[in-house]
ROSE-4610 file (N, C-alpha, C; in Angstrom, 1 decimal, always signed):
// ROSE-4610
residu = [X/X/X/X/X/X/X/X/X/X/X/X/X/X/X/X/X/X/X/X/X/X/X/X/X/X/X/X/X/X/X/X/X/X/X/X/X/X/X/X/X/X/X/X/X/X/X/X/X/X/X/X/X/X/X/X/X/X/X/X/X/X/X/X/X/X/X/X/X/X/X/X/X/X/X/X/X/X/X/X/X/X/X/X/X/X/X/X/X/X/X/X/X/X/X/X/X/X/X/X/X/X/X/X/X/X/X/X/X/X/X/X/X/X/X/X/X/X/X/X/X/X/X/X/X/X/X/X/X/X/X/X/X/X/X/X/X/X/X/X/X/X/X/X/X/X/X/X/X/X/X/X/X/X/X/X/X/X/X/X/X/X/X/X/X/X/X/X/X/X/X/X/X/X/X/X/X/X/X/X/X/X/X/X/X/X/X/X/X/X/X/X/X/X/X/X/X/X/X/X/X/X/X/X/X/X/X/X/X/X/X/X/X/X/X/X/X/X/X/X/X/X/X/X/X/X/X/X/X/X/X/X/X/X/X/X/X/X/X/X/X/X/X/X/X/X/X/X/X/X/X/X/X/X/X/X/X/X/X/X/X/X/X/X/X/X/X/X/X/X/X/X/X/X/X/X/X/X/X/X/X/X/X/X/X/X/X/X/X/X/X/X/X/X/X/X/X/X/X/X/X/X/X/X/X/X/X/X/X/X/X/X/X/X/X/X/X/X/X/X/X/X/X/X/X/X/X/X/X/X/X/X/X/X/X/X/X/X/X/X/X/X/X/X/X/X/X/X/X/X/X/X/X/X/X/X/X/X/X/X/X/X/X/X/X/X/X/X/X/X/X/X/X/X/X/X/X/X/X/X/X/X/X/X/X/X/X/X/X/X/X/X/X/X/X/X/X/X/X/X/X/X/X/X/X/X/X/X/X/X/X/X/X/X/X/X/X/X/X/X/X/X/X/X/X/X/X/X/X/X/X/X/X/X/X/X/X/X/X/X/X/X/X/X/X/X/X/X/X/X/X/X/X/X/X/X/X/X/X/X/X/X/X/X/X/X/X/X/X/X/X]
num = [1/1/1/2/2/2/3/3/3/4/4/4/5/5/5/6/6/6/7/7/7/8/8/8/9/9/9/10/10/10/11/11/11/12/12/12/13/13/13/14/14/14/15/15/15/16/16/16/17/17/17/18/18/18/19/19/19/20/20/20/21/21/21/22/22/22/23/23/23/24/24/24/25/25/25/26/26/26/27/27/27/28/28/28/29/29/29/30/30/30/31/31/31/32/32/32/33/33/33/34/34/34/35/35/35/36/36/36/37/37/37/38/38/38/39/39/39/40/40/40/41/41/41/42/42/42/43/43/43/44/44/44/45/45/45/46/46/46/47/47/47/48/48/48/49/49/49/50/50/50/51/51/51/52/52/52/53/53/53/54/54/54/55/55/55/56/56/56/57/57/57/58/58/58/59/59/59/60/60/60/61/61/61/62/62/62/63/63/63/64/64/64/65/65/65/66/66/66/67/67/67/68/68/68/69/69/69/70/70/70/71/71/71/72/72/72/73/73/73/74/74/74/75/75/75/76/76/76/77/77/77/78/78/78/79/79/79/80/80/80/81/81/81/82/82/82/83/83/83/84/84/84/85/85/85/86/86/86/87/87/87/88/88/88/89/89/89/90/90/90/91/91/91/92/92/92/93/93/93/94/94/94/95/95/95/96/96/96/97/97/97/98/98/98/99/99/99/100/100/100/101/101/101/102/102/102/103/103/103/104/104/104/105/105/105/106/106/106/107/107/107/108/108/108/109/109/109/110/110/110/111/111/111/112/112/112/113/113/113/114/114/114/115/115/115/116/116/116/117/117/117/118/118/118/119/119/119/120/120/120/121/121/121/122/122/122/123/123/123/124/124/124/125/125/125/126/126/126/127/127/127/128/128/128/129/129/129/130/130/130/131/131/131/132/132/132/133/133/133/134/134/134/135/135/135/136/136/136/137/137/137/138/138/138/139/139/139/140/140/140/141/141/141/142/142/142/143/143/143/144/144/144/145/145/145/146/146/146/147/147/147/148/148/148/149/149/149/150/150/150/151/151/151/152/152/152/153/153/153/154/154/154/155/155/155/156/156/156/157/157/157]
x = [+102.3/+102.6/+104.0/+103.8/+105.3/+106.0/+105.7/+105.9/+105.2/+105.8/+105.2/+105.3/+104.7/+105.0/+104.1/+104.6/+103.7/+103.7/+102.6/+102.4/+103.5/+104.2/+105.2/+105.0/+104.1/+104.3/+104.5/+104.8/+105.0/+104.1/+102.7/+101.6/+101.5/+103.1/+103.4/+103.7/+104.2/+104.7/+103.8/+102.6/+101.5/+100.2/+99.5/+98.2/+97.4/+96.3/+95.6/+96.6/+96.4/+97.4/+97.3/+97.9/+97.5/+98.7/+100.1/+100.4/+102.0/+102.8/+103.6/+104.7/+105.1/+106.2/+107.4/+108.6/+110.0/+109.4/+110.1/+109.9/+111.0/+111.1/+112.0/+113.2/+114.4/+115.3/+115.4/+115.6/+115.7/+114.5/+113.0/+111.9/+111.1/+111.8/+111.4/+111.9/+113.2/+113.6/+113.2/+112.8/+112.1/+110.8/+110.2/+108.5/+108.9/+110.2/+110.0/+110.4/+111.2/+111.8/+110.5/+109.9/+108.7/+109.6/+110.7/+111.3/+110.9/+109.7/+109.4/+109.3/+109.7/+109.1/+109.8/+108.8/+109.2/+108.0/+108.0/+107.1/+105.3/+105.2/+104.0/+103.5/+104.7/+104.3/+105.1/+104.5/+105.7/+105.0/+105.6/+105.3/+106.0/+107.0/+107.9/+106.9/+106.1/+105.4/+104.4/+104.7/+104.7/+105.8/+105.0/+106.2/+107.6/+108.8/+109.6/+109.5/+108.7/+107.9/+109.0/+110.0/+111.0/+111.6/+111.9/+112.2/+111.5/+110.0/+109.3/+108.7/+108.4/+107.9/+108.9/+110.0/+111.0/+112.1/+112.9/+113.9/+113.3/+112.4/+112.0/+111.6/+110.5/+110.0/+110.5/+111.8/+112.7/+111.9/+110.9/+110.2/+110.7/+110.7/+111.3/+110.2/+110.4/+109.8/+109.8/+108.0/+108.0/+107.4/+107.5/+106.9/+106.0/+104.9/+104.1/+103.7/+103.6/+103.0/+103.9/+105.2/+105.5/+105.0/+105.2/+105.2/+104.9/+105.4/+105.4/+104.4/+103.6/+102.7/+102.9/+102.0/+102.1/+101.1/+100.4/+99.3/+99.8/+98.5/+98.6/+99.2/+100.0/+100.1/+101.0/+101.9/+102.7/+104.4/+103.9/+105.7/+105.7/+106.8/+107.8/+108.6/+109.6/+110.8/+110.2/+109.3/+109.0/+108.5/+107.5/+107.3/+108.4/+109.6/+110.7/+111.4/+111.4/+112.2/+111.7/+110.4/+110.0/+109.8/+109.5/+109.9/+110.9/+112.4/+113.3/+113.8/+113.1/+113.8/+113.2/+112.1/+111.8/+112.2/+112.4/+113.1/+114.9/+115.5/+116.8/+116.5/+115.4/+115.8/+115.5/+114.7/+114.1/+115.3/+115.9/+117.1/+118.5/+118.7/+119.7/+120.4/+121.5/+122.3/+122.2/+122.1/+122.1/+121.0/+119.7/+118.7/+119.1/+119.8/+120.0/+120.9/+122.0/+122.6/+122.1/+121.8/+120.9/+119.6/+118.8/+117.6/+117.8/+118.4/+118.5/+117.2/+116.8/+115.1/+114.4/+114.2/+113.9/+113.9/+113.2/+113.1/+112.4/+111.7/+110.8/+110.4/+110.0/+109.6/+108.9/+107.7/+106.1/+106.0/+106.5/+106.2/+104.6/+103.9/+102.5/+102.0/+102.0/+102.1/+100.7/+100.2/+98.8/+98.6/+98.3/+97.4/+96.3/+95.4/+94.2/+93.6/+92.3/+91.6/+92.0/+92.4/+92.8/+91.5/+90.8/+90.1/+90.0/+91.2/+92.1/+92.5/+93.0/+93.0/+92.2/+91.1/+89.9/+90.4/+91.9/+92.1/+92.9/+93.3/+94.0/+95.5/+96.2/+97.4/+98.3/+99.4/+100.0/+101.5/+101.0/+101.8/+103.1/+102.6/+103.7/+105.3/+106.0/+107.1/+107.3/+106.8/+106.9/+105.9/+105.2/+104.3/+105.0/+106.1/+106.8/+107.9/+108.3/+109.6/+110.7/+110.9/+111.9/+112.4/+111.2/+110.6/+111.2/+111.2/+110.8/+112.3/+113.2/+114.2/+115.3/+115.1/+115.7/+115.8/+114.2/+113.8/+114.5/+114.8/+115.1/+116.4/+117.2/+118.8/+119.2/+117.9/+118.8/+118.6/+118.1/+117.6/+119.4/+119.4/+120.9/+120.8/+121.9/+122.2/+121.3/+121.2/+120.6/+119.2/+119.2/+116.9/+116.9/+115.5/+115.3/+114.1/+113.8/+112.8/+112.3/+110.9/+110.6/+109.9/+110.1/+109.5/+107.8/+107.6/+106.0/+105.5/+104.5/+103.7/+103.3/+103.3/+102.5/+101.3/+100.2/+98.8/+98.8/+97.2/+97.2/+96.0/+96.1/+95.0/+93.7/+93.1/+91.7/+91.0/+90.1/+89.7/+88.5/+88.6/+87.9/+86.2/+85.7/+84.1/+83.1]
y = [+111.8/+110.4/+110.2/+109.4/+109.2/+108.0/+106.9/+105.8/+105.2/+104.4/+103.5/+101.8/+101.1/+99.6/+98.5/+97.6/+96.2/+95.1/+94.5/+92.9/+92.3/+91.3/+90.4/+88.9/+88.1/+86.8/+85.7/+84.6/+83.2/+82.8/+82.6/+81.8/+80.6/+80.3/+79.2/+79.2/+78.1/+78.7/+78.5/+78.3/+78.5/+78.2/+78.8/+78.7/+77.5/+77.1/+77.6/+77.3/+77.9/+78.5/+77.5/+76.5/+75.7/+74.7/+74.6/+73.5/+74.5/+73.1/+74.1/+73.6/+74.7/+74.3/+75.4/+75.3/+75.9/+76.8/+78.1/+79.4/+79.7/+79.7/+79.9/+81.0/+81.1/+81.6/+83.0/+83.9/+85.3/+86.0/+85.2/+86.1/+87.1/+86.6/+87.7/+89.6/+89.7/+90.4/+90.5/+90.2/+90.0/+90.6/+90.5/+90.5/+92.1/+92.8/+93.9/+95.1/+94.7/+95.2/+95.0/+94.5/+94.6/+93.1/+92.4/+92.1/+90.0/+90.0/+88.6/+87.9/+87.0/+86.1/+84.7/+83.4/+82.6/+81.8/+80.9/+80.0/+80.3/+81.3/+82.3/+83.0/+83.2/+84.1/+85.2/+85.8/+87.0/+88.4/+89.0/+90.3/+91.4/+91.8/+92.3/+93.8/+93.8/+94.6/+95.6/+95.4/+96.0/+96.4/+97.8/+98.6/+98.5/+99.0/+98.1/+99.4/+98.7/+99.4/+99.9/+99.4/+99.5/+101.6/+101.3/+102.3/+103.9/+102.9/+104.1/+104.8/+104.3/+104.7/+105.1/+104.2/+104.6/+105.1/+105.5/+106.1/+107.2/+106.8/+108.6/+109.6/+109.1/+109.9/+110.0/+109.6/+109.5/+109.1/+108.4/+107.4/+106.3/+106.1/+104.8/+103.3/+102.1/+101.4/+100.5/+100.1/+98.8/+97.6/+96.7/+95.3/+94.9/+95.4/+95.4/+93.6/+93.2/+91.5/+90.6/+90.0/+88.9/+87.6/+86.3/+84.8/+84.1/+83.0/+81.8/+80.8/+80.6/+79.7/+78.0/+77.7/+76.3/+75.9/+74.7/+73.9/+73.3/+73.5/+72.6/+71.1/+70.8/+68.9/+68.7/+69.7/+69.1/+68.3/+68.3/+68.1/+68.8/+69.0/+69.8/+70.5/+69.2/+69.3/+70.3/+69.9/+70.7/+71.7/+72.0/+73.0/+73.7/+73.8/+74.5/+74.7/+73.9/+74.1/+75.3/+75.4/+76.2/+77.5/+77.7/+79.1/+79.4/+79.1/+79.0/+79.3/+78.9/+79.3/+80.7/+80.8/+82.5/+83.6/+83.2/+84.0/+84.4/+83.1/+83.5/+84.4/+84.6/+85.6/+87.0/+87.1/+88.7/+88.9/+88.2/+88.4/+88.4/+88.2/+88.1/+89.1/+89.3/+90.6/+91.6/+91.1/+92.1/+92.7/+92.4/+92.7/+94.1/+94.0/+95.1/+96.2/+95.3/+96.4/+96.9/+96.4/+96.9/+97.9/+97.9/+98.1/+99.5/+100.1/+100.6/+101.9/+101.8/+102.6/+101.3/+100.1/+99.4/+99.4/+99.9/+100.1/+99.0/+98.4/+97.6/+96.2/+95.1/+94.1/+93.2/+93.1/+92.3/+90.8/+89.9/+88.3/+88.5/+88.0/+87.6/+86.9/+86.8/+85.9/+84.9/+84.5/+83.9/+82.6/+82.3/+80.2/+80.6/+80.7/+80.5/+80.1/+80.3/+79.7/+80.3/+80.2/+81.1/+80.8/+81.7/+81.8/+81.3/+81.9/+81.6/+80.0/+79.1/+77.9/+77.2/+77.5/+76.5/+75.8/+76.0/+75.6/+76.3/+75.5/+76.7/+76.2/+77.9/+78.2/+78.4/+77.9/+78.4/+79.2/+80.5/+81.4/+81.5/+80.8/+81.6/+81.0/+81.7/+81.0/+81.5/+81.2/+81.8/+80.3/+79.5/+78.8/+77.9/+77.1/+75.9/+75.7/+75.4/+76.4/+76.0/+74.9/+74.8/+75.9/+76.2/+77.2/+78.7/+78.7/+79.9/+80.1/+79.6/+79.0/+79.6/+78.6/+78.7/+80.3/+80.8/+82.3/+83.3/+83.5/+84.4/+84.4/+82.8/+82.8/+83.3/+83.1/+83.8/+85.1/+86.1/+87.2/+88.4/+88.9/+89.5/+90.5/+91.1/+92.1/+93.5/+93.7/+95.1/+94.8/+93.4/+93.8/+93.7/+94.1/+94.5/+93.2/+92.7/+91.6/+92.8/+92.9/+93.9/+93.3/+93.7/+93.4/+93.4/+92.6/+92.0/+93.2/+94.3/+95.4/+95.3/+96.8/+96.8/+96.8/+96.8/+96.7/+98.1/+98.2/+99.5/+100.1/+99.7/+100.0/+99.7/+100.7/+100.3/+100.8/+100.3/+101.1/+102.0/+103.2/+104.3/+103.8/+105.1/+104.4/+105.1]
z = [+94.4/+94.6/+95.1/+96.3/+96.9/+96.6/+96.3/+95.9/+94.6/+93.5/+92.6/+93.5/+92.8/+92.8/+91.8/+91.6/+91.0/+92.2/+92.0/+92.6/+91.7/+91.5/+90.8/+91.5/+91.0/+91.4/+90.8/+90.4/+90.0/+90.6/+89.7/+89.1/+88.8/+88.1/+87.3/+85.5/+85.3/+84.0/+83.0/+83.0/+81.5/+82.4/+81.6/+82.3/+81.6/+82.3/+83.5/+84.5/+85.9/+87.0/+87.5/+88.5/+89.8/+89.7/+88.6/+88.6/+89.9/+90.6/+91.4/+90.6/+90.1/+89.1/+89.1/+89.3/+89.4/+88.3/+89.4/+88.3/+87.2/+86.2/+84.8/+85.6/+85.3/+85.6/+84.7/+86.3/+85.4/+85.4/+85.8/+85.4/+86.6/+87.5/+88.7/+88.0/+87.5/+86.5/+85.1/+84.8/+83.4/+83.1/+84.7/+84.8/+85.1/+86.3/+86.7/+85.9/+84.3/+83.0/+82.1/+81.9/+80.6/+80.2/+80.1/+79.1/+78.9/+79.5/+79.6/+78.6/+77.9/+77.0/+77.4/+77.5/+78.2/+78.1/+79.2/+79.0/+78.9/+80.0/+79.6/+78.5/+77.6/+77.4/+76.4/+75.7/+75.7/+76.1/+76.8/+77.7/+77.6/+76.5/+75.8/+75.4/+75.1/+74.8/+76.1/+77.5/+78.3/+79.0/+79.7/+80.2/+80.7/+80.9/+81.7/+83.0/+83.8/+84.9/+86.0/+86.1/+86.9/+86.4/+85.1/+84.4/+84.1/+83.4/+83.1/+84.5/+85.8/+86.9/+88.1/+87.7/+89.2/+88.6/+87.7/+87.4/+86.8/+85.6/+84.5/+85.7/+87.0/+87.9/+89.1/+89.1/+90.3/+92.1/+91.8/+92.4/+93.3/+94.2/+95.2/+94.4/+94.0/+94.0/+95.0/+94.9/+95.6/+95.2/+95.3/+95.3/+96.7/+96.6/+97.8/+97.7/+96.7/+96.9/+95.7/+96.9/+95.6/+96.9/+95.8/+96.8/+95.1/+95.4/+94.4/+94.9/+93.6/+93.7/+94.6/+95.4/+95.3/+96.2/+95.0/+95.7/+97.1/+98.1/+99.5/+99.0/+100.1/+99.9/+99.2/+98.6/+97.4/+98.0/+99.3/+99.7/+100.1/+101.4/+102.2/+101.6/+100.9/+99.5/+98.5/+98.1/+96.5/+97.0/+97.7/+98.6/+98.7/+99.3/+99.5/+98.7/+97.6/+96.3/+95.8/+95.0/+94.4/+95.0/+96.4/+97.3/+97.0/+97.3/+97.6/+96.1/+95.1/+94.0/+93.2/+93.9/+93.0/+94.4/+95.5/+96.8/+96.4/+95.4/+95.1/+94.2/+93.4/+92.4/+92.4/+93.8/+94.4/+95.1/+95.9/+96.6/+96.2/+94.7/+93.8/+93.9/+94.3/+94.3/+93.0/+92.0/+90.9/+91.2/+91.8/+91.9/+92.9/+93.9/+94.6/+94.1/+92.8/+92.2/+91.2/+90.1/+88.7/+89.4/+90.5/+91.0/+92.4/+91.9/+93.2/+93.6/+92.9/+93.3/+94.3/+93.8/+94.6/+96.1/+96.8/+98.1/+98.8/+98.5/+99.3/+98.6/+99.2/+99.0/+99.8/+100.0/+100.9/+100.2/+101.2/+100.9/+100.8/+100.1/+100.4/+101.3/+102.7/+103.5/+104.0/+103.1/+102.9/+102.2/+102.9/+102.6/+102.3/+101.1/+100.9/+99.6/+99.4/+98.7/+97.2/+96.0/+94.9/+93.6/+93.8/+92.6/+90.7/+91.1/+89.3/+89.5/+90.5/+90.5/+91.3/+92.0/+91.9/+93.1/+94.0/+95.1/+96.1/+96.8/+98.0/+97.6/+97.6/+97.3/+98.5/+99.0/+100.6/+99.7/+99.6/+99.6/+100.3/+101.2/+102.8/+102.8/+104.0/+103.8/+105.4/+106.1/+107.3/+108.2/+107.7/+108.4/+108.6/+107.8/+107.8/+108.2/+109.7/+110.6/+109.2/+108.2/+107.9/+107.0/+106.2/+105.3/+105.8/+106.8/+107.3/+107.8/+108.6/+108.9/+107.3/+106.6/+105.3/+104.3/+104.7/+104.3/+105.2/+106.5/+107.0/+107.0/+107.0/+106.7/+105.0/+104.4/+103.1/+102.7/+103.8/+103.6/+103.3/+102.2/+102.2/+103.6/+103.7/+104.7/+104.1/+102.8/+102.1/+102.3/+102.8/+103.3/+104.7/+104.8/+106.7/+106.7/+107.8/+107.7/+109.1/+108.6/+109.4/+110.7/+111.7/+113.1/+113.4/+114.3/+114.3/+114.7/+113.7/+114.4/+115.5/+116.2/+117.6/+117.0/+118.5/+118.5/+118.5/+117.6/+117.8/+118.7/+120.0/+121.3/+121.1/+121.7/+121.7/+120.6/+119.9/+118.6/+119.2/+118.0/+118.0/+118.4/+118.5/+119.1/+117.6]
């Protein structure tokens, strides 16, 4: 195994899932330490995955899927609020200093239909030039926003 990682997203703060609501402060960290207890929940009693997987096994971690919940339609504003406020906390400098296994981090970059809320979720932060705009200016210098893949030719026969 060359890499560990978790999905880490803002769902929202109690379930059932679907309301678009400001992520609690601190829990983008909280969720990647075991050390959550909070409006969800308490989650104290799971691993602090960061630790047991990327430090004990000297492991690079990743976060292959974060993005913050929010229903279609809710506003531009609130829409951007609540991006913008669980993006400060993955991008939080401590995050780059406390975390230094942390290697990687994948926006969810998806509008779709969500199961668990019975409607369509717009994950993204890249569809809304303002959104998008606001996302890539607050990206720190220690992340890479990675370049639009090449094609990859003609497929096999």
């Amino acid at each position: 195994m060359d890499w560990v990682g978790m999905s880490l997203y803002h769902w929202g703060n109690t379930y059932p899932w679907g309301e678009s609501e400001m992520p609690e402060e601190g829990k983008f960290i909280d969720q990647l330490t075991g050390t959550y207890n909070g409006k969800n929940g308490n989650d104290s009693m799971l691993p602090d995955f960061y630790t047991q997987y990327g430090v004990d096994h000297g492991k690079p971690v990743a976060i292959p899927e974060t993005a913050s919940l929010v229903q279609a339609d809710i506003g531009d504003l609130r829409d951007l609020n609540i991006k913008r406020a669980w993006w400060e906390q993955v991008f939080d400098p401590a995050v780059h200093e406390r975390f230094p296994q942390l290697r990687m981090v994948n926006w969810f970059e998806w509008n779709k239909m969500e199961p668990e809320v019975g409607a369509p979720v717009d994950w993204t932060v890249l569809e809304n030039p303002t959104t998008k705009n606001e996302f890539t200016t607050a990206l720190p210098d220690w992340y890479q926003y990675a370049p639009e893949p090449q094609a990859c030719g003609e497929p096999l026969s």
